[in-house]
Residue, then its C-alpha position, 0 to 999 in steps of 0.5 A: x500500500x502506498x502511504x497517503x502522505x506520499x506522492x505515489x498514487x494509490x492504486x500503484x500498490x494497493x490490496x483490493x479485495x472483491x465483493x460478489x454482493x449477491x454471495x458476500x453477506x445477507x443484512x436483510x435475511x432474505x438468502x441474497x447478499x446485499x449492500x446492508x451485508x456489505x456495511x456491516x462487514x466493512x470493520x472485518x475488511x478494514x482489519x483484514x487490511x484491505x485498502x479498497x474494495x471492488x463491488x461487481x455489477x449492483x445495478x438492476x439486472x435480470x441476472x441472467x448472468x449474475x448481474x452482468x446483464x445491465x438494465x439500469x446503470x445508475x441504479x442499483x437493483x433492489x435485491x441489492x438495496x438502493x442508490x441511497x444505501x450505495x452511496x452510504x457505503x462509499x461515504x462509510x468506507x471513506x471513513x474508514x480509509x477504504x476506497x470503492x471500485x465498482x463494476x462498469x460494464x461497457x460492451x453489452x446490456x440487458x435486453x431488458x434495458x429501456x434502449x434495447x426494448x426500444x430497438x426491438x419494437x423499431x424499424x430495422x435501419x432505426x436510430x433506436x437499432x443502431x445503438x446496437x449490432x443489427x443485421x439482416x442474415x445471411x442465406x434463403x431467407x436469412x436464416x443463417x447468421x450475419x457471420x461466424x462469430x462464437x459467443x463466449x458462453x456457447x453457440x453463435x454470437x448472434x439471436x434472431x429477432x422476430x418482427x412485429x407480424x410475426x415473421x423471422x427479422x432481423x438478427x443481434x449481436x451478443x458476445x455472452x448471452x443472447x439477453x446480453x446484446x451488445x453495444x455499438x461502439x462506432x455511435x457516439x451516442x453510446x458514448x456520449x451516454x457511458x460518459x455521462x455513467x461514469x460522471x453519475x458514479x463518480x460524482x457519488x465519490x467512487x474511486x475507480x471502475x474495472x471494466x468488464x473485456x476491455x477490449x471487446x467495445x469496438x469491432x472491426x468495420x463490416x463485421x467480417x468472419x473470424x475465420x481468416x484472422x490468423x496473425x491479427x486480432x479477433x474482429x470481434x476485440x482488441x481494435x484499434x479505436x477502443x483505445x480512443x475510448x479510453x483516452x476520453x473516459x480518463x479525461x474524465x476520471x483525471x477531472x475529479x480529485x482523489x486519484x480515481x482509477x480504472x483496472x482493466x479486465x484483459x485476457x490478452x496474451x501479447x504483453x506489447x498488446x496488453x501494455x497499449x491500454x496502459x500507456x500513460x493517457x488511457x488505463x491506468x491498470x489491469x489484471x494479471x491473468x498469466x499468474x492466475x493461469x500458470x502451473x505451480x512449477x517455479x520456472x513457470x512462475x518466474x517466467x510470468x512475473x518477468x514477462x509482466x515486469x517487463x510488458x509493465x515497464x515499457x508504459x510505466x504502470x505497475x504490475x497487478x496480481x490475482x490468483x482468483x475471481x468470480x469467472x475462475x476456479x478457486x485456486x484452493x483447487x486448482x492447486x490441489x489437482x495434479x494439472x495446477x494450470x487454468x483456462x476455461x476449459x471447466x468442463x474438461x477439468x471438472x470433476x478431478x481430483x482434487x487434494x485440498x491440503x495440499x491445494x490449501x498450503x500451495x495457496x497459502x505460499x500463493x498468497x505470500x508470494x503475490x503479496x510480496x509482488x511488485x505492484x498492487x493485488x486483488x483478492x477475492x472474497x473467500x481467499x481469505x478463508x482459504x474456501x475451494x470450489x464446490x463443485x457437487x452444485x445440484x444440476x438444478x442450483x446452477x444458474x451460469x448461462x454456461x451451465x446452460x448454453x454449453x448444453x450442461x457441458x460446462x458446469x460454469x462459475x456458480x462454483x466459486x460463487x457460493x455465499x461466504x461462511x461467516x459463522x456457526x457449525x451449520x448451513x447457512x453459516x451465518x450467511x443472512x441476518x436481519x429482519x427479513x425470513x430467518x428460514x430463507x435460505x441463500x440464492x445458492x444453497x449448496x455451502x459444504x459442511x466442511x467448511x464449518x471450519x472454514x468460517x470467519x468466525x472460526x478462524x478468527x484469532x486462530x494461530x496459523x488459520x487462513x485468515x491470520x495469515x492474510x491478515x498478519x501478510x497485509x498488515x507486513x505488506x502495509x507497514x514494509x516501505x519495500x513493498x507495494x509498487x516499486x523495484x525487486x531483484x531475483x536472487x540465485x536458487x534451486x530450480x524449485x525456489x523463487x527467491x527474490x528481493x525488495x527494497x530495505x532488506x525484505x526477502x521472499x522464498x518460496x519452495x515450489x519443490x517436494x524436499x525442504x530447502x536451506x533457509x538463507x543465512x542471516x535472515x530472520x523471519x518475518x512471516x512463513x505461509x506454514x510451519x518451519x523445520x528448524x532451518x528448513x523451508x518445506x515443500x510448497x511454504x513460502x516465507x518472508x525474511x529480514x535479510x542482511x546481504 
């Protein structure tokens, strides 16, 4: 964390952590998160050590994809409370030195948002159609799409409409679900108004927006097929004019005082790609995806964080770390399987083995290593707790558009969705509270009884939790000057061992191997992710020392 008094910006070494507000904390009692659970769970965030918490979508949604399907973006959907209410947990975050980041979803809508329900009842060539992708489709009759663009969630990008009399019409555009069509970048009056959405946030005090794919907004001219695209982007992200965009939405940002901020969603692979959206007129950070996916193989790693180091350092941004989020499997899990990677082939990984001490002492180690990163990091909520997917979700439960549009293939997210234990030995954990139906019970009722031990009440002041550790390494993280933002340099080890430097003699060590290793000489240490042996660092354990060169 950068220190207020100094020049640095914050959010150049900031811990930030994720609030998923339907499966956070229930203030109501009525089985779904809310912002009443998020107000009452600010002192636990503020002693985790957090500095700013990012809040996915709250706006009024009909959650075909958990919110991410927008049909109001300057309310917030009453599931959720009010726009009074949301503005309350900014002023009392303030108060208690935490920043807001919220959601900002900027390619698509709700098809039940007032413009596109407009566009449906209009002509086709309308102005009212052409603030979305419309377009007649191809073959006899038109019965083939426009082109041969895949959404992300299964099947063609495209929905056909159907016309007032009747008859098959024309056809929409939608990179995710057929109820979230797209917007069109190329019309300055979604510009216009996406403008006019950051002022309204901003001017209720929010420090930062992340953008849902930042690199989807513009398509390229015609709409042509992927096929054929070998060598360049996808026609469908990643074009030239999205940085324009970017350059006027931090005009804006760069008005208002208190160093707003955006952070970038961006699954690009082209580090000299990934760093033009971070230049120093457009986005001021994104996330780290590389990490996320890597194998717990140390060359691996090392690779990773070079490669970032590096891609950052051509535009000057600081590095950011994530090991999960709501879109991905709990790294708890994913490094308890014998294949440690991650990609979105959920439905290929589902249902392996998993060992979840040794996934929970790989993400122990995990969490100190991203810590001690240059740069700023991000942690889900339930990180924290050390809680791993769940995967026995009851077909009927799940709710991910993926669940459905894959053909029950892919199993989705509702996985790492699932509400946070807070306290008690049986489901709900003390999930809801209020004056809402004691009995309701939560939105995703499928919490494992294991994890009665994994509550936050339960770890709470128990030495050696998940919990203790994230608190006692965001508290170091805070007070070491060397960390955060900043320089660091590797240190000759083991092919197994990470081993590296920070400034004011602050060292990390992490054995990645299956043997102990040697702890280094004239080193003292200041927090290890388990127990150490003697002078020994074990297998898959991470460790901060005091160090003398």
């Amino acid at each position: 964390m950068q220190d207020p008094t100094e020049s640095e910006p914050w959010w150049r070494g900031a811990a930030i952590f994720q609030v998923y507000p339907r499966s956070f904390m229930d203030g109501n009692g009525d089985g779904t998160g809310d912002i009443a659970g998020i107000r009452s769970r600010l002192p636990y965030l503020v002693e985790l050590g957090v500095d700013a918490l990012w809040i996915s979508p709250w706006y009024v949604s009909p959650l075909a994809d958990g919110g991410y399907d927008i049909a109001d973006y300057r309310d917030i959907d009453p599931a959720f409370g009010t726009l009074a209410e949301a503005e309350a947990l900014i002023a009392e975050g303030h108060d208690l030195g935490l920043r807001t980041i919220v959601d900002l979803v900027p390619n698509h809508c709700s098809d039940q948002h007032p413009w596109f329900r407009a566009a449906l009842a209009a002509d086709p060539g309308s102005a009212e159609r052409a603030l979305f992708h419309f377009r007649p489709g191809r073959g006899p009759g038109g019965d083939l799409p426009p082109n041969d663009w895949q959404a992300h969630f299964g099947g063609s990008a495209w929905q056909r409409t159907t016309d007032a009399d009747g008859r098959p019409g024309e056809w929409y555009l939608h990179m995710f679900a057929p109820e979230q069509p797209d917007w069109n970048w190329d019309n300055p009056a979604v510009r216009s108004e996406f403008e006019s959405v950051l002022r309204f946030w901003l001017d209720r005090g929010v420090d930062g927006f992340r953008i849902d794919v930042t690199d989807h907004l513009v398509k390229e001219q015609g709409l042509p097929d992927s096929a054929g695209h070998h060598g360049r982007p996808d026609p469908w992200r990643d074009q030239e004019g999205v940085h324009e965009i970017y350059r006027s939405w931090r005009t804006i940002t760069d008005g208002y005082p208190g160093e707003r901020m955006f952070v970038a969603e961006l699954w690009e692979n082209n580090p000299a790609r990934f760093a033009r959206y971070l230049r120093a007129d457009e986005l001021q950070t994104a996330f780290n995806f590389p990490l996320l996916k890597s194998a717990w193989d140390a060359a691996e790693l090392r690779g990773v964080i070079d490669d970032t180091l590096s891609a950052h350092a051509l535009v000057g941004a600081p590095p950011t770390w994530v090991l999960s989020n709501h879109d991905t499997t709990r790294h708890v899990t994913r490094y308890g399987r014998a294949d440690t990677t991650y990609d979105f082939d959920r439905a290929g990984r589902f249902g392996r083995p998993v060992d979840v001490d040794l996934g929970t002492r790989r993400a122990r180690a995990a969490a100190l290593l991203t810590f001690a990163l240059p740069g700023s990091v991000y942690v889900y909520q339930g990180d924290e707790l050390g809680l791993w997917e769940v995967e026995d979700i009851p077909d009927e439960l799940r709710q991910d558009p993926t669940w459905l549009r894959s053909g029950h293939v892919d199993r989705g997210r509702d996985g790492c969705r699932v509400p946070l234990p807070w306290s008690g030995t049986e489901r709900p954990f003390g999930f809801s509270a209020g004056p809402g139906d004691a009995d309701a019970p939560p939105w995703l009722d499928v919490q494992p009884a294991a994890w009665k031990d994994r509550t936050a009440a339960a770890e709470s002041g128990a030495p050696g939790s998940h919990l203790e550790l994230y608190r006692a390494g965001l508290r170091l993280r805070r007070a070491e000057p060397g960390l955060g933002d900043g320089p660091m340099g590797w240190l000759p080890s083991a092919p197994d061992v990470l081993d590296f430097t920070r400034p004011g003699g602050f060292r990390c060590v992490v054995n990645l191997g299956p043997s102990p290793v040697a702890l280094p000489e004239r080193a003292e240490p200041l927090l290890a992710s388990g127990p150490l042996e003697g002078g020994l660092l074990p297998s898959d354990t991470a460790v901060w020392l005091r160090w003398e060169e």
